[in-house]
C-alpha positions in Angstrom: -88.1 -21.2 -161.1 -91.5 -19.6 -162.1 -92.1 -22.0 -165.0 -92.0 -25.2 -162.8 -95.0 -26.0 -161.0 -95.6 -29.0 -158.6 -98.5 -31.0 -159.0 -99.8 -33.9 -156.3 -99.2 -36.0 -159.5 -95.9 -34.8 -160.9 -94.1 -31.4 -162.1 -95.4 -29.3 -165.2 -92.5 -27.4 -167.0 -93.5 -24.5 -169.6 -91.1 -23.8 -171.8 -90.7 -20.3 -172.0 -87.8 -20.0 -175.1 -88.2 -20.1 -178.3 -87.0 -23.3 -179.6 -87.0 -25.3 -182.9 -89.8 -25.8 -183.5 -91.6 -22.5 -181.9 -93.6 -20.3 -184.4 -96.1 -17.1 -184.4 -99.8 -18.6 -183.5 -98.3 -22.2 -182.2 -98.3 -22.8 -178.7 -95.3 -23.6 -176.8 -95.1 -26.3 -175.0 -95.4 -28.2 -171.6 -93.2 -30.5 -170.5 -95.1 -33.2 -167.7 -93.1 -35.3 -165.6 -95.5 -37.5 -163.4 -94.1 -39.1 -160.3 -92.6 -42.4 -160.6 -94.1 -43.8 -156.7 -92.8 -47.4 -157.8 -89.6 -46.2 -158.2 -88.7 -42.8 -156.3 -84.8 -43.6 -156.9 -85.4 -43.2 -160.8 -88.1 -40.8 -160.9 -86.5 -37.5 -162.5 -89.8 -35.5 -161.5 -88.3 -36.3 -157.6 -85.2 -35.8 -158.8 -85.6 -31.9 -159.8 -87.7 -31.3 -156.5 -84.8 -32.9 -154.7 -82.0 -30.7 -156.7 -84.3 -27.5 -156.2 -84.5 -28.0 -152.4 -80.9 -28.9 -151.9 -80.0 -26.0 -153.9 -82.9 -23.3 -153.0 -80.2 -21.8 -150.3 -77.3 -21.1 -153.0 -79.2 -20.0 -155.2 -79.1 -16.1 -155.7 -82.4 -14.4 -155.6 -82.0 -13.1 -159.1 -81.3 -16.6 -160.9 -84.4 -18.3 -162.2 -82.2 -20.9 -163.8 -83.1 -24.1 -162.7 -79.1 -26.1 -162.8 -76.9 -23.6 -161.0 -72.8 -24.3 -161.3 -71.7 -25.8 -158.1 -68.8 -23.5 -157.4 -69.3 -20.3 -155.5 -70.5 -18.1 -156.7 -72.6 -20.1 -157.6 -74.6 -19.1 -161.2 -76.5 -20.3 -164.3 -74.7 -23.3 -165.5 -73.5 -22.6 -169.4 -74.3 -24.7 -172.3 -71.2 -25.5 -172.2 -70.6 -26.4 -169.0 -74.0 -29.0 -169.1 -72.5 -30.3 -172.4 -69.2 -31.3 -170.1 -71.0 -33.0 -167.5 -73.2 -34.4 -169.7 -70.2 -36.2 -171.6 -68.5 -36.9 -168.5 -71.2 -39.0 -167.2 -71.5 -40.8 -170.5 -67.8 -41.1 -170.1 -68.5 -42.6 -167.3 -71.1 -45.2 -168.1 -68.6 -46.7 -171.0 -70.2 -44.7 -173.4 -67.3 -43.5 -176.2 -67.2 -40.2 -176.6 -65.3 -39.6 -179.7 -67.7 -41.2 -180.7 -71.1 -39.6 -179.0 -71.5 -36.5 -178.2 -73.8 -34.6 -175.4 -75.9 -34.2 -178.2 -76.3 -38.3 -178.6 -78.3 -38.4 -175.8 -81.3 -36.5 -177.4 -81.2 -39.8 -180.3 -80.5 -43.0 -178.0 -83.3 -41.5 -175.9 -85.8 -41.2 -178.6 -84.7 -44.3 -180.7 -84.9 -45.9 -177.5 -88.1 -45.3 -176.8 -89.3 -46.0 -180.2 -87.2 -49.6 -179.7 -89.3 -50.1 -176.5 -92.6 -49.6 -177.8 -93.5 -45.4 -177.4 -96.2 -44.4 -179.5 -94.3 -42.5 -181.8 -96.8 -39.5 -181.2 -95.6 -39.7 -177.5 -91.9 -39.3 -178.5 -92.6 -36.4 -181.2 -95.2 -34.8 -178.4 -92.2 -35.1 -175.7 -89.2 -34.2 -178.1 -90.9 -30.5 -178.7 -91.9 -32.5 -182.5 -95.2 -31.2 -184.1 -97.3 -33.7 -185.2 -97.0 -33.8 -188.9 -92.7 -33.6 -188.1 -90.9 -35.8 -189.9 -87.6 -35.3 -187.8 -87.4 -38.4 -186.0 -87.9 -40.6 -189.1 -85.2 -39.1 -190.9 -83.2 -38.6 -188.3 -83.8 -40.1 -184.6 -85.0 -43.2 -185.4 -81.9 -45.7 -186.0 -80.2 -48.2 -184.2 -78.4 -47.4 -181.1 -74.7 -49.4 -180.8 -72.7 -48.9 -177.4 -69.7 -51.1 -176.9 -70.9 -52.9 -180.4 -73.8 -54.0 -179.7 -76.9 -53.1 -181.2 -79.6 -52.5 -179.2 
């Protein structure tokens, strides 16, 4: 996985594809996770180290991918195949999902965030969002219901 690096202080992620909101002259950008020390069991930047060490012996030489599929042999896990696990654990956590889709998690996390307090800047900077983007005011920022209840 040559575009994650490990810091004493967390993990730095480039991100290598073009995305959204990639275009000639802009930069593309870096994803930081710091390390959450109060709280190891919920830190995602521990985490990823943890996956990539449980995984570094299935995983062929040749895949770069960073979530492998968990049957042999084992490979790049499809976007399909992260959109099912995905929806099965909102499945899981009483989320409906005819009503929410793998998809929903990318607008409860930001609205979320923006419910919470985030400097909007920090949600745009983290969701891939230039700074003059208006996506997550017309679209991302709005209430967030599960089991009825607004949140």
């Amino acid at each position: 996985m040559c575009n994650i690096s490990k810091t004493n202080t967390g993990l730095k992620i480039s991100i290598t594809d073009i995305i959204k909101t990639s275009a000639a002259g802009r930069e593309q950008p870096i994803l930081f996770l710091p390390y959450f020390i109060e709280n190891p069991n919920i830190c995602p930047a521990s985490t990823i180290n943890d996956y990539m060490d449980v995984t570094s012996q299935l995983r062929p030489v040749n895949i770069d991918n960073l979530i492998i599929s968990f049957k042999k042999p084992h490979k790049p896990a499809s976007s399909q195949t992260l959109s099912r696990w995905i929806k099965q654990t909102l499945a899981e956590s009483g989320v409906d999902v005819s009503v929410f889709s793998a998809h929903s998690t990318r607008h409860a996390a930001t609205s979320a965030a923006a419910a919470h307090g985030v400097c909007i800047d920090t949600i745009r900077k983290t969701a891939g969002w230039t700074s003059s983007s208006q996506t997550f005011a017309r679209f991302y920022n709005r209430p967030i219901c599960v089991f009825g209840i607004k949140y």
